[in-house]
Biotite code that builds the C-alpha atoms (Angstrom):
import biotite.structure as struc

atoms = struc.array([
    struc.Atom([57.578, 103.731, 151.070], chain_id="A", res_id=1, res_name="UNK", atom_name="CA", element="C"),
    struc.Atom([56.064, 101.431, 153.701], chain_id="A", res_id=2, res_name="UNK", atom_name="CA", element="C"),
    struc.Atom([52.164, 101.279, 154.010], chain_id="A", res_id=3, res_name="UNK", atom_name="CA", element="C"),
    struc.Atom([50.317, 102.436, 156.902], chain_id="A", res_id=4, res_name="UNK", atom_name="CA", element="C"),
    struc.Atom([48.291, 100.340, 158.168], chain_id="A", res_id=5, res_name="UNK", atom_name="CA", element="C"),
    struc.Atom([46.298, 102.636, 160.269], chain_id="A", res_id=6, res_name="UNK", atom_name="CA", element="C"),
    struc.Atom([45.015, 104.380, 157.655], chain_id="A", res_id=7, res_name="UNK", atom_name="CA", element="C"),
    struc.Atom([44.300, 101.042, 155.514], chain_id="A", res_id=8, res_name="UNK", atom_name="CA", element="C"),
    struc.Atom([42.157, 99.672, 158.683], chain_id="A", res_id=9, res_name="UNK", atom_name="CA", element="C"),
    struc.Atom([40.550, 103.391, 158.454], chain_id="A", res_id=10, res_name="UNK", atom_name="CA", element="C"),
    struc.Atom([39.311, 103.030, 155.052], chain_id="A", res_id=11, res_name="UNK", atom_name="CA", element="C"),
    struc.Atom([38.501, 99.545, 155.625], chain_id="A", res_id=12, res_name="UNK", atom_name="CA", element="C"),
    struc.Atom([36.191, 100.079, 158.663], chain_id="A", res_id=13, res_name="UNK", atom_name="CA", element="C"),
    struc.Atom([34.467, 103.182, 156.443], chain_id="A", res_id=14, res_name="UNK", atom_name="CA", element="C"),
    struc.Atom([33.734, 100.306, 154.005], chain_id="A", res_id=15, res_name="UNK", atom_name="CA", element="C"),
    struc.Atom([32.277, 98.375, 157.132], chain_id="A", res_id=16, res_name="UNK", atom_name="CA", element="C"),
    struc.Atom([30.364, 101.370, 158.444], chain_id="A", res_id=17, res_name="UNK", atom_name="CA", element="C"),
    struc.Atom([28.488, 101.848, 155.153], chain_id="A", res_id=18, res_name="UNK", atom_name="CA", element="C"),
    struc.Atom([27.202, 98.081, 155.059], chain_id="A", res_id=19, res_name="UNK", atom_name="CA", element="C"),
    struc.Atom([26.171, 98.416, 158.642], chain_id="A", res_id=20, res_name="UNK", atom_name="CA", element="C"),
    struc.Atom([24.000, 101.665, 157.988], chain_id="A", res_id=21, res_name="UNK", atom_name="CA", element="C"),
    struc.Atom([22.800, 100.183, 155.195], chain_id="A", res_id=22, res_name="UNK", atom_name="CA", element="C"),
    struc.Atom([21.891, 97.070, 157.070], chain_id="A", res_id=23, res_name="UNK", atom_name="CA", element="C"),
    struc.Atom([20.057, 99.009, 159.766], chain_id="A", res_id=24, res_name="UNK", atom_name="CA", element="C"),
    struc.Atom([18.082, 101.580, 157.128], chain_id="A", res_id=25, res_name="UNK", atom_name="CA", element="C"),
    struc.Atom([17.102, 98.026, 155.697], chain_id="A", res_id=26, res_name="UNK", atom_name="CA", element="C"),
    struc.Atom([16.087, 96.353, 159.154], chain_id="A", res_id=27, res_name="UNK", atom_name="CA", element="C"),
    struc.Atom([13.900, 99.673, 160.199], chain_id="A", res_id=28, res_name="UNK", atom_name="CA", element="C"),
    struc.Atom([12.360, 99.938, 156.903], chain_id="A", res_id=29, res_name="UNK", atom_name="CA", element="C"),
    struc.Atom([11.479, 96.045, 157.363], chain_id="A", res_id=30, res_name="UNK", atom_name="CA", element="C"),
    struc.Atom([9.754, 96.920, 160.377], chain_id="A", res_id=31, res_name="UNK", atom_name="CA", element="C"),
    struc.Atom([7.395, 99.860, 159.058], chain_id="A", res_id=32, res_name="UNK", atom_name="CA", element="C"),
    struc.Atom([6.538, 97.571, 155.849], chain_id="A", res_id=33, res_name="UNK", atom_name="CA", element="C"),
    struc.Atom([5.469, 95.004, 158.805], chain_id="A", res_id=34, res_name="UNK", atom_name="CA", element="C"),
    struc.Atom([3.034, 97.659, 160.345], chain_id="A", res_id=35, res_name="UNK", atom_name="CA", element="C"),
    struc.Atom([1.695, 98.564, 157.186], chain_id="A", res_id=36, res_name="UNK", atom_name="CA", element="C"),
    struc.Atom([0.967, 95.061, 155.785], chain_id="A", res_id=37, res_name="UNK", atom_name="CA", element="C"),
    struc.Atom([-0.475, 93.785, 158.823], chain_id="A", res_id=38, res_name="UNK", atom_name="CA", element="C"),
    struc.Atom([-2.230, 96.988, 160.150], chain_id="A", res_id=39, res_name="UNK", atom_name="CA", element="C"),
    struc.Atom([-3.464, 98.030, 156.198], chain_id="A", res_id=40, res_name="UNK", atom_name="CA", element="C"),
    struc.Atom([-3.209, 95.198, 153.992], chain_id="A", res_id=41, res_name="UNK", atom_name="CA", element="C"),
    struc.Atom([-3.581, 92.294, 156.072], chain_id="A", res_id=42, res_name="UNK", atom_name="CA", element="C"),
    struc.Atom([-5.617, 93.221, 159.484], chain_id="A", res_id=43, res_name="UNK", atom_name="CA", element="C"),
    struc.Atom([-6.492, 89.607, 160.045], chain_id="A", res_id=44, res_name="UNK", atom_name="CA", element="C"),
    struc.Atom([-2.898, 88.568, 160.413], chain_id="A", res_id=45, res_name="UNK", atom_name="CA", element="C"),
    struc.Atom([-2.422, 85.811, 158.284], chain_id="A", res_id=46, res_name="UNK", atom_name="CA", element="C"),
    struc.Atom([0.847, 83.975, 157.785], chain_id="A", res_id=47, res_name="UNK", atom_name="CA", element="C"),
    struc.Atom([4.271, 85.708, 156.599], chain_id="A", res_id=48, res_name="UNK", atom_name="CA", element="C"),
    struc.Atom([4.285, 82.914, 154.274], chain_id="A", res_id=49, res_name="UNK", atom_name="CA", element="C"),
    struc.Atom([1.107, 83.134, 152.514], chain_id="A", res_id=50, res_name="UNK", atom_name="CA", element="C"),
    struc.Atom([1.479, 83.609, 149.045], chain_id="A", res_id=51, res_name="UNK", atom_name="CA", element="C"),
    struc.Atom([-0.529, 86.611, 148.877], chain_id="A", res_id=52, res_name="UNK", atom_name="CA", element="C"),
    struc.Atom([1.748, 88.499, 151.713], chain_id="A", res_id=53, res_name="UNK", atom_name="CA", element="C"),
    struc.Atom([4.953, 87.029, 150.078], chain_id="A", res_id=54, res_name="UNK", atom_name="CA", element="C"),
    struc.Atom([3.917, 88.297, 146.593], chain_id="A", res_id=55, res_name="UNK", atom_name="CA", element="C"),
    struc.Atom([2.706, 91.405, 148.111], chain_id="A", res_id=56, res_name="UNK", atom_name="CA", element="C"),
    struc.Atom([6.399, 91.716, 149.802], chain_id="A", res_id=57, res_name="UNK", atom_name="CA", element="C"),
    struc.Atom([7.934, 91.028, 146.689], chain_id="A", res_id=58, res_name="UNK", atom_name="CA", element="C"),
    struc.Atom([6.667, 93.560, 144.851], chain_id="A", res_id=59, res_name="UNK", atom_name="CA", element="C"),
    struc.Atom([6.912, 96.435, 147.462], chain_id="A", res_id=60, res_name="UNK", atom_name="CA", element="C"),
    struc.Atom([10.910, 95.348, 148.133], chain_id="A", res_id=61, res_name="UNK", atom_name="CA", element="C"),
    struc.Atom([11.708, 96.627, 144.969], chain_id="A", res_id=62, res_name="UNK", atom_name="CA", element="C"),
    struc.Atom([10.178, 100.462, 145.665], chain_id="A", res_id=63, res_name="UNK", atom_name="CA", element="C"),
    struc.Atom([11.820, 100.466, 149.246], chain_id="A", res_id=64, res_name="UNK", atom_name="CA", element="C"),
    struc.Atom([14.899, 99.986, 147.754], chain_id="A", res_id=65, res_name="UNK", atom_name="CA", element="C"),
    struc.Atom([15.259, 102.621, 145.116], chain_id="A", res_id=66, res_name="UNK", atom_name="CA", element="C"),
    struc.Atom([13.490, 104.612, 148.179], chain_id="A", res_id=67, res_name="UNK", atom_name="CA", element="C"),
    struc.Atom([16.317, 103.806, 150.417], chain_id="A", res_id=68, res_name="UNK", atom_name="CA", element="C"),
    struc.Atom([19.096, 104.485, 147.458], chain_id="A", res_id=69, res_name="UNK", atom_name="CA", element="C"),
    struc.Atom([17.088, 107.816, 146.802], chain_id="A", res_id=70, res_name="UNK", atom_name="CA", element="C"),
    struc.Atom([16.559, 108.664, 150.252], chain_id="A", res_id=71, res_name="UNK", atom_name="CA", element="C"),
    struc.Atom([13.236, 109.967, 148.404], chain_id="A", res_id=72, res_name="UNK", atom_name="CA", element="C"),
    struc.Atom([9.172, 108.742, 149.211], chain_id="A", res_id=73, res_name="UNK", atom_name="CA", element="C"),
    struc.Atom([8.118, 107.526, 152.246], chain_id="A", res_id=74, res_name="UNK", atom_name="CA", element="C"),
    struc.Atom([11.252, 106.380, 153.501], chain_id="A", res_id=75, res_name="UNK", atom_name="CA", element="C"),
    struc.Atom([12.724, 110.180, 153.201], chain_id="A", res_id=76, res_name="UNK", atom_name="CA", element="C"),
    struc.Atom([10.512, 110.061, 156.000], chain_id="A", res_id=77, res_name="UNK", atom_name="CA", element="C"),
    struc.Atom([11.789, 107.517, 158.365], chain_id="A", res_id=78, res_name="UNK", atom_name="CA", element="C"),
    struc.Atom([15.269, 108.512, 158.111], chain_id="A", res_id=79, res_name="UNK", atom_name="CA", element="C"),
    struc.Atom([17.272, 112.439, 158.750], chain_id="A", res_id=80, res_name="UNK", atom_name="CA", element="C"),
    struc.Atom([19.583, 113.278, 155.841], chain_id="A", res_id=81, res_name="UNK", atom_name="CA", element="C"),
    struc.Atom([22.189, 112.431, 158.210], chain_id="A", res_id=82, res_name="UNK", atom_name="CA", element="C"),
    struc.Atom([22.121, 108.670, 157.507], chain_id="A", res_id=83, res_name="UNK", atom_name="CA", element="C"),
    struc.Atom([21.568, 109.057, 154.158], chain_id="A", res_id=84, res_name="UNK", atom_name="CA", element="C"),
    struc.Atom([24.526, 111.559, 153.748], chain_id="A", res_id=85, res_name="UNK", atom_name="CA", element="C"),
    struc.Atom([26.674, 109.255, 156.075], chain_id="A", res_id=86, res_name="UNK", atom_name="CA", element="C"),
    struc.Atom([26.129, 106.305, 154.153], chain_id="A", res_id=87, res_name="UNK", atom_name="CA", element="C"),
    struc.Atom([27.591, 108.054, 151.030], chain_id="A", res_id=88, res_name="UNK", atom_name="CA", element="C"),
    struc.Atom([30.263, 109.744, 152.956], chain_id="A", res_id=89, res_name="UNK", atom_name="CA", element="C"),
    struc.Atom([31.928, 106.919, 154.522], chain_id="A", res_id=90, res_name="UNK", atom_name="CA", element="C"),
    struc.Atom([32.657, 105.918, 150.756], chain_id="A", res_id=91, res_name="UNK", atom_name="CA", element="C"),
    struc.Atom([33.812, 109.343, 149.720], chain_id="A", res_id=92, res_name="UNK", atom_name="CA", element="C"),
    struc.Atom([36.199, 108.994, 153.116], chain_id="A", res_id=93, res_name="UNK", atom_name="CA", element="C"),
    struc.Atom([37.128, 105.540, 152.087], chain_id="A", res_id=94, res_name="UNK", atom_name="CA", element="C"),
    struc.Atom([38.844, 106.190, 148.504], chain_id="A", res_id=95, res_name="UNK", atom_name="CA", element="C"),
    struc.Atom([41.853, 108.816, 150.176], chain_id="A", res_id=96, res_name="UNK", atom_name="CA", element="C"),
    struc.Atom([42.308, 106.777, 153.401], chain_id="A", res_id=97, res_name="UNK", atom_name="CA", element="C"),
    struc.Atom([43.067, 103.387, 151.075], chain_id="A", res_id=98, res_name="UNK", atom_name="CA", element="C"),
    struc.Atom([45.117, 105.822, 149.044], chain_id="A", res_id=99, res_name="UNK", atom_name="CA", element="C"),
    struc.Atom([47.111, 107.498, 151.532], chain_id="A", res_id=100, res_name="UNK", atom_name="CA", element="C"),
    struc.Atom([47.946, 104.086, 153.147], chain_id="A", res_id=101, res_name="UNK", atom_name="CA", element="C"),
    struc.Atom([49.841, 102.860, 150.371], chain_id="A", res_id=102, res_name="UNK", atom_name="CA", element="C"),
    struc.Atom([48.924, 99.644, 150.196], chain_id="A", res_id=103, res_name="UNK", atom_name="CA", element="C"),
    struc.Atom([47.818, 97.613, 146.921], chain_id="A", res_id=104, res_name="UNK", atom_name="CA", element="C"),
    struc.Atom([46.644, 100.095, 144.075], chain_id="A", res_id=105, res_name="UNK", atom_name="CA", element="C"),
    struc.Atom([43.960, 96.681, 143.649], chain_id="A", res_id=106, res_name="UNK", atom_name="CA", element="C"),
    struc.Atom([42.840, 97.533, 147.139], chain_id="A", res_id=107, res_name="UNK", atom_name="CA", element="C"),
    struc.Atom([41.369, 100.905, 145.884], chain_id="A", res_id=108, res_name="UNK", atom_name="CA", element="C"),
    struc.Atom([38.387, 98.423, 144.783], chain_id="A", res_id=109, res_name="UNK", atom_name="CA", element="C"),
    struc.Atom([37.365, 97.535, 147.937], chain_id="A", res_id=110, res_name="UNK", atom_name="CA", element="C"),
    struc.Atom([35.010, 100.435, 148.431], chain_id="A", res_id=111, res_name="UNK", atom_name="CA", element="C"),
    struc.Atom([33.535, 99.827, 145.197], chain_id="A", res_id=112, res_name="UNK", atom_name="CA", element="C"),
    struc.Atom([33.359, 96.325, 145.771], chain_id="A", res_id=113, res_name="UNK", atom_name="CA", element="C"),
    struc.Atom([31.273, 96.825, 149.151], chain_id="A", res_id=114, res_name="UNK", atom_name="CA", element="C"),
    struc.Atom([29.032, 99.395, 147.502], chain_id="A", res_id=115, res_name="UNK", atom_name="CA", element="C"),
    struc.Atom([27.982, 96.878, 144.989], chain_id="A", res_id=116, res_name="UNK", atom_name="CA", element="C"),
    struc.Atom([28.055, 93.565, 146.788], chain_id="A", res_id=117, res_name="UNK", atom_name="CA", element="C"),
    struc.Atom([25.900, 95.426, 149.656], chain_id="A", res_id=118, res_name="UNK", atom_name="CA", element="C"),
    struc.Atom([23.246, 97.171, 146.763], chain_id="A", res_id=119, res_name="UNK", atom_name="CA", element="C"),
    struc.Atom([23.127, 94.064, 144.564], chain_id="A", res_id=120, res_name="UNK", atom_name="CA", element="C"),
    struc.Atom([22.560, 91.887, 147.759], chain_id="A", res_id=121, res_name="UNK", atom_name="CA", element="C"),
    struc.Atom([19.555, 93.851, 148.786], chain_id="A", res_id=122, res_name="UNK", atom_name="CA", element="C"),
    struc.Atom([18.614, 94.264, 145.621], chain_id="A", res_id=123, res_name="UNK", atom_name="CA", element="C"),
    struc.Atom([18.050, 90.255, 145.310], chain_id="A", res_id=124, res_name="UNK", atom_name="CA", element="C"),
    struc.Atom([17.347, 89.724, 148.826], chain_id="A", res_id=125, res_name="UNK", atom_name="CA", element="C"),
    struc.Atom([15.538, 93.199, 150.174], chain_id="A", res_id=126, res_name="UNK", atom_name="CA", element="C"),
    struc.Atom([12.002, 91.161, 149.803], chain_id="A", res_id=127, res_name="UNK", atom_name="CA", element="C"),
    struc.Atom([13.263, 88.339, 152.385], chain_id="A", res_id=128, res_name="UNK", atom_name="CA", element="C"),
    struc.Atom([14.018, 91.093, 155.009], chain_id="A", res_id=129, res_name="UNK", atom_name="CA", element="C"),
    struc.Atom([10.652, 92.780, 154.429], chain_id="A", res_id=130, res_name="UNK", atom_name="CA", element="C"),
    struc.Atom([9.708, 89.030, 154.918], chain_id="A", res_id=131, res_name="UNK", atom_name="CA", element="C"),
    struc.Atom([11.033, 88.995, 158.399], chain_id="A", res_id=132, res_name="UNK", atom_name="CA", element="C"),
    struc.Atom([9.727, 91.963, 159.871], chain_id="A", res_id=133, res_name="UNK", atom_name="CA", element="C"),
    struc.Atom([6.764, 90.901, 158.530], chain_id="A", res_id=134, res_name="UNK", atom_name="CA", element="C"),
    struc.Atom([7.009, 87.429, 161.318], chain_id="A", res_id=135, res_name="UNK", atom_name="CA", element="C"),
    struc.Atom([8.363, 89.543, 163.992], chain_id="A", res_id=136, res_name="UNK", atom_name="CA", element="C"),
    struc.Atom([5.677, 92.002, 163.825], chain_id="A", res_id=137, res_name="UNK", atom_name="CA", element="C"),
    struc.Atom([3.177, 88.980, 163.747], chain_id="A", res_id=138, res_name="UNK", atom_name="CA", element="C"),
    struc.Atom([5.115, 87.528, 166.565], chain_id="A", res_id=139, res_name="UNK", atom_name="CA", element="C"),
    struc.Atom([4.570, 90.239, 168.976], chain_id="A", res_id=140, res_name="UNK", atom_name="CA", element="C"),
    struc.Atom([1.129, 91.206, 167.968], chain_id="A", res_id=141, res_name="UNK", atom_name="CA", element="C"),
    struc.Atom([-0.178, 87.299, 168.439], chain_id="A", res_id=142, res_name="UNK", atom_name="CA", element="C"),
])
């Protein structure tokens, strides 16, 4: 039988949608870390590059994201259980669309592929976006 490509683009843009909701928990998350460094932590504003800020970022990143993969502490907070359960769903829907579409048996990795490349990356890099909100929050604030 001939794949279906509809269905194959389906799966494929679930795969999309759960980087992109992960992407935005991490951007919002960035910007409440940013309020709390600079209006707890830090009042006096210094540099997003001090070492004592980066350090300070560094360790928090890892918390925020077993938070976000938890949907449990103070992030549970920012976010409904919507996004959270939306997130995971768009993988659950991605598996039978990919399979229904007939296409390569290899490209029933895909979803799995984009759940770890997207976890591992913000696993590494999660501090670097806490980073960032950090200088945009000093940005608008000075």
């Amino acid at each position: 039988m001939a794949a279906q490509p509809t269905l194959l683009a389906a799966g494929l843009a679930a795969c999309f949608l759960h980087c992109l909701i992960r992407t935005l928990r991490w951007y919002r998350v960035s910007d409440v870390c940013a309020i709390g460094v600079y209006s707890v932590v830090f009042p006096e504003l210094p540099d997003p590059s001090d070492p004592s800020c980066v350090q300070m970022v560094h360790d928090v990143a890892r918390t925020y994201e077993r938070e976000l993969r938890w949907h449990t502490g103070s992030v549970a907070r920012l976010f409904p259980t919507l996004h959270f359960r939306l997130q995971w769903l768009t993988m659950l829907v991605a598996f039978p669309l990919i399979w229904f579409s007939r296409a390569s048996p290899w490209l029933m990795l895909t979803p799995v592929g984009t759940c770890a490349a997207s976890w591992a990356y913000f696993r590494a890099r999660g501090w670097r976006w806490l980073q960032a909100g950090c200088a945009r929050y000093r940005m608008r604030k000075v």
